[in-house]
N, C-alpha and C positions, 0 to 999 in steps of 0.2 A: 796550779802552775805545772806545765809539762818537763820533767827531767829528762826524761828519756826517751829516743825515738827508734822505733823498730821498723827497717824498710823493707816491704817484699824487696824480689832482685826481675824477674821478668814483668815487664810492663809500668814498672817503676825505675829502677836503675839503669836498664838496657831494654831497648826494645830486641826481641830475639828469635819474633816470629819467624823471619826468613832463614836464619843461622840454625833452628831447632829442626826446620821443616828441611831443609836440605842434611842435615845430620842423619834424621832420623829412616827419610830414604833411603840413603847409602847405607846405614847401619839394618834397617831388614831387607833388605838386596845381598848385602854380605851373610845375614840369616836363613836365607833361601825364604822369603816372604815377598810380595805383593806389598809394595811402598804406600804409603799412606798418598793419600792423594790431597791438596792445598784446603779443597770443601773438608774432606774426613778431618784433617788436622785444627781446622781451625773451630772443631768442638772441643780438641782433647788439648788445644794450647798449656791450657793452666793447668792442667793434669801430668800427676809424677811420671817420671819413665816406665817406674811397676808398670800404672796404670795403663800407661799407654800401648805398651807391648801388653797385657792381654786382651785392650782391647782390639789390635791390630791381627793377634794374633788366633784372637778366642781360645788361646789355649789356657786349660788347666792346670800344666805341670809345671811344678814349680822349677824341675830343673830342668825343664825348656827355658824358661824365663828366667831363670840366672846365667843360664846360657848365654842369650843374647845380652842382658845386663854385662855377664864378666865381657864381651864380644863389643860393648858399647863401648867400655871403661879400656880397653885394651885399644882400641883403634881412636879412640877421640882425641889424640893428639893428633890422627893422622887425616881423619876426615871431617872435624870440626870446623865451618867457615867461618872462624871467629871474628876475618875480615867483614864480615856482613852482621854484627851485632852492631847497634845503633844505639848512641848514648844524648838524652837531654842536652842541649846546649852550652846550658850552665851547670852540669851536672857538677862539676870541682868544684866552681866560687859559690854556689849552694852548699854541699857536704862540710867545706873546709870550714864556712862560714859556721853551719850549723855546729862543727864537732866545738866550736870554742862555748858552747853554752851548754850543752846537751852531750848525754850520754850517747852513743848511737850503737844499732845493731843492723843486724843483718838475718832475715827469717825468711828460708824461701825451700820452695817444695823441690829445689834441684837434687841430686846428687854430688857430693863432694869435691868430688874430681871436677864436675862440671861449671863448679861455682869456684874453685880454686885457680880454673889457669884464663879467667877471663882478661887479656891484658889489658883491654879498657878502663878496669877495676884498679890496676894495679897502682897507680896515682895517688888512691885516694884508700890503701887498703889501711893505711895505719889508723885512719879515722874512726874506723868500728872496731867496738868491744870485742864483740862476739860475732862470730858468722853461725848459724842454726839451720844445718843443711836437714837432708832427708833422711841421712843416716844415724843423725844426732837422736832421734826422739822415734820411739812405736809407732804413735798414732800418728795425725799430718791431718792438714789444715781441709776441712772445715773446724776439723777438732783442735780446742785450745791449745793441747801439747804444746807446741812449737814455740809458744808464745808464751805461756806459763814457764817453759825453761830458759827460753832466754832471759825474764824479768828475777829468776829467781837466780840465775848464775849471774846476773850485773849489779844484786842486790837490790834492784827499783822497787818501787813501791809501783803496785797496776794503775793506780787512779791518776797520778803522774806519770804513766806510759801511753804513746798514743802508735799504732801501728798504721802506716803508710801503705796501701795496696793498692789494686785496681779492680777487683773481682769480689762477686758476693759473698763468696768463701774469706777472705780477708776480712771482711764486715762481719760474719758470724764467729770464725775464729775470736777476735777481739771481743768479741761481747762475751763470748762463751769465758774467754780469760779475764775480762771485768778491765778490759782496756778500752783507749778510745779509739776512733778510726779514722783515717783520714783516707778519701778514696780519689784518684787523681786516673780521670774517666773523663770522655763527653760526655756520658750517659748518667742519667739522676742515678743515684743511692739512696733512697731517704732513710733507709734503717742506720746509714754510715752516721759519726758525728758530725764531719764535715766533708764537701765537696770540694776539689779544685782542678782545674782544667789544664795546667801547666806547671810544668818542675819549679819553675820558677815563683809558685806563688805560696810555697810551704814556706819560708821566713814570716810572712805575711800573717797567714792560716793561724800558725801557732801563738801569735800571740793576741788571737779570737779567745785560748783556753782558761780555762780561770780555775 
């Protein structure tokens, strides 16, 4: 039986492809960089800011790249399109639902800043435990980190945890923490525990678990 439910936050809570990709233009434009172009971004989607600014950047130095990090976190109130973050339909009467049975979290590769002023979110924030941003934990997902501290700060037991994602990294994450997975994708998973096509169909899913 599942207690506890840990949810990525990009492509699971908020679609945020259009809101990242116009952010992150303006953010290396204000860098003196060459903006990521819609093809470039939509390898590095799922990939942290770290990630993405060296790969944008190819640079090495680290304090180039805290540079632009502090330069991201300092202007993201002001050029963040958070009007274009796109949320599930039934995103509340799903969460609310769910928090009356289940434990709930929140584990996702953003930055803190970034995952804290999503007003879409705001509804629905008392629902989750925990939020487990990027700055919470060393390592970051493929690596179990992220997932092994949120189960260990809500006290769950892994085998009773099932982590919600959309990405193969979500699926190896979770295994690697000896949790299960649920991956909400058109595309098969078959390494995932389970597969579902629609926000709507996790009440459902969950109670497949035994």
């Amino acid at each position: 039986m599942i207690t506890t439910i840990l949810f990525d936050l990009d492509g699971v809570l908020v679609d945020s492809f259009e809101a990242n990709l116009l952010f992150l233009q303006q953010l290396f434009v204000k860098a003196g960089y060459e903006p990521p172009s819609r093809k470039t971004y939509t390898h590095l989607f799922h990939a942290s800011l770290v990630e993405v600014i060296k790969t944008v950047t190819k640079s090495t130095s680290q304090e180039e790249i805290n540079r632009i990090m502090t330069l991201g976190n300092d202007h993201r109130s002001d050029i963040y399109p958070y009007d274009k973050l796109k949320t599930p339909t039934d995103l509340y009467t799903v969460v609310q639902m769910l928090h009356k049975t289940y434990t709930l979290g929140i584990v996702t590769s953003r930055i803190k800043s970034g995952t804290e002023n999503i007003p879409q979110l705001q509804q629905i924030r008392k629902c989750f435990d925990i939020i487990v941003t990027y700055e919470d934990t060393k390592e970051h997902k493929p690596h179990p980190e992220p997932l092994t501290f949120a189960v260990r700060k809500l006290h769950s037991d892994p085998a009773k945890t099932v982590y919600i994602g959309d990405q193969q990294t979500d699926v190896l994450a979770a295994k690697a923490a000896h949790v299960q997975s649920i991956i909400l994708s058109q595309n098969p998973f078959p390494q995932a525990t389970r597969c579902i096509h629609s926000f709507s169909d996790i009440p459902t899913v969950l109670t497949s678990f035994f």
